[in-house]
C-alpha positions in Angstrom: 0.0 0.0 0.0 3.0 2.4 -1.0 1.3 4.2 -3.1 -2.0 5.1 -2.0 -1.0 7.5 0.9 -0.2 4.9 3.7 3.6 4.9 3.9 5.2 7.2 1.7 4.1 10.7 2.2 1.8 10.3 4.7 4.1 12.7 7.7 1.7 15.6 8.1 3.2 19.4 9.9 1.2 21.3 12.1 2.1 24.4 11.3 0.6 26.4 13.9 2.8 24.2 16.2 6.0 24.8 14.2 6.2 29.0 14.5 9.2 30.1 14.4 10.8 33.4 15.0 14.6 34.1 13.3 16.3 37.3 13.9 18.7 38.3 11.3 19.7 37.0 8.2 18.1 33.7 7.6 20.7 31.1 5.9 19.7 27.7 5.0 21.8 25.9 7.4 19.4 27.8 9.6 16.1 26.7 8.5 15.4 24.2 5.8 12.8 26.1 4.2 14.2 29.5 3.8 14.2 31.1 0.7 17.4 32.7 -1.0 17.3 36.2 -2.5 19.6 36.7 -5.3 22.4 38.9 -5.2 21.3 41.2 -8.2 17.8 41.6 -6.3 19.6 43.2 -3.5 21.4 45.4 -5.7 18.4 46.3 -7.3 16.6 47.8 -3.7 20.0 49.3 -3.1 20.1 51.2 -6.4 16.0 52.0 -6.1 16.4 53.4 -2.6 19.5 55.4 -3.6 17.7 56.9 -6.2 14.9 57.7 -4.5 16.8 59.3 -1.6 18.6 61.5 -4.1 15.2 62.3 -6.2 14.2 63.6 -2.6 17.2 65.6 -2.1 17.4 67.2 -5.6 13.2 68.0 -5.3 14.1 69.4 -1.8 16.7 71.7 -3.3 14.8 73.0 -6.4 11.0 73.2 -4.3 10.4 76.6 -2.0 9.1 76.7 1.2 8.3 74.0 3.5 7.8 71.4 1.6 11.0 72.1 0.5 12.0 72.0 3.9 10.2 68.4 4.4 11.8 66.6 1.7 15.0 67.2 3.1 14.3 66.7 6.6 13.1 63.6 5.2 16.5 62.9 3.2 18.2 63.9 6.2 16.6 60.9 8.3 17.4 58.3 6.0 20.8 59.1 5.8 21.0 59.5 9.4 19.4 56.1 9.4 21.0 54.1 7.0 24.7 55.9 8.4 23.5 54.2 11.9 23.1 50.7 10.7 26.5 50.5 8.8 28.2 52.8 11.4 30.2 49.6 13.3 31.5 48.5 10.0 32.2 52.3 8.8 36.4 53.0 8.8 36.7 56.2 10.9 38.1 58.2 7.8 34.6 57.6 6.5 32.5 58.8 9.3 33.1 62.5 9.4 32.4 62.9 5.9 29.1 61.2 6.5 28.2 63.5 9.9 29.1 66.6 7.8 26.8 65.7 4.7 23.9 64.5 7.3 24.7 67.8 9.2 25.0 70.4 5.7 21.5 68.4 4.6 19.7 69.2 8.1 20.9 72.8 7.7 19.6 73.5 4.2 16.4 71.6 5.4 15.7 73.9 8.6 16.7 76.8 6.4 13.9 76.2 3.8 11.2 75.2 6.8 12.0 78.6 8.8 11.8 80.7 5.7 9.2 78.7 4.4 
């Protein structure tokens, strides 16, 4: 009776049972089920988020007024965001250009919302 569902195949998951909470990067070793991103998608978000961070940056530069001001305040948190999360693996010569440029962007952004 092999083939009619007895033996083979028959091991059933609960999956309410099986709930599982991963923190971090999941690798397979870690799970058997997890699924792989490829590289180039990564890449893809990084580019996309870059470029919509500087579209944010160059509208907040060109726009007068407050929403002017917004759009880089906004800039100005995600860099100050994304500079925290790589900050440990940052070389030191690469962190003071980073606080000036999060620093010159917070300026031009209270400038524009003051004289908004």
């Amino acid at each position: 009776m092999a083939g009619t569902g007895g033996q083979r195949g028959d091991r059933r998951a609960d999956v309410r049972a099986e709930r599982i909470v991963v923190v971090g990067r999941v690798k397979p070793s870690d799970y058997e089920h997890a699924v792989r991103m490829s590289p180039m998608h990564g890449r893809s978000l990084t580019i996309l988020g870059a470029l919509i961070v500087g579209a944010m940056f160059v509208a907040g530069l060109f726009i007068h007024g407050r929403v002017g001001g917004l759009l880089l305040l906004i800039t100005t948190v995600v860099l100050a965001l994304v500079t925290s999360a790589v900050w440990p693996q940052l070389p030191a010569r690469h962190r003071t250009p980073r606080l000036v440029i999060i620093a010159v962007v917070a300026v031009l952004a209270l400038v524009k919302l003051i004289a908004g």
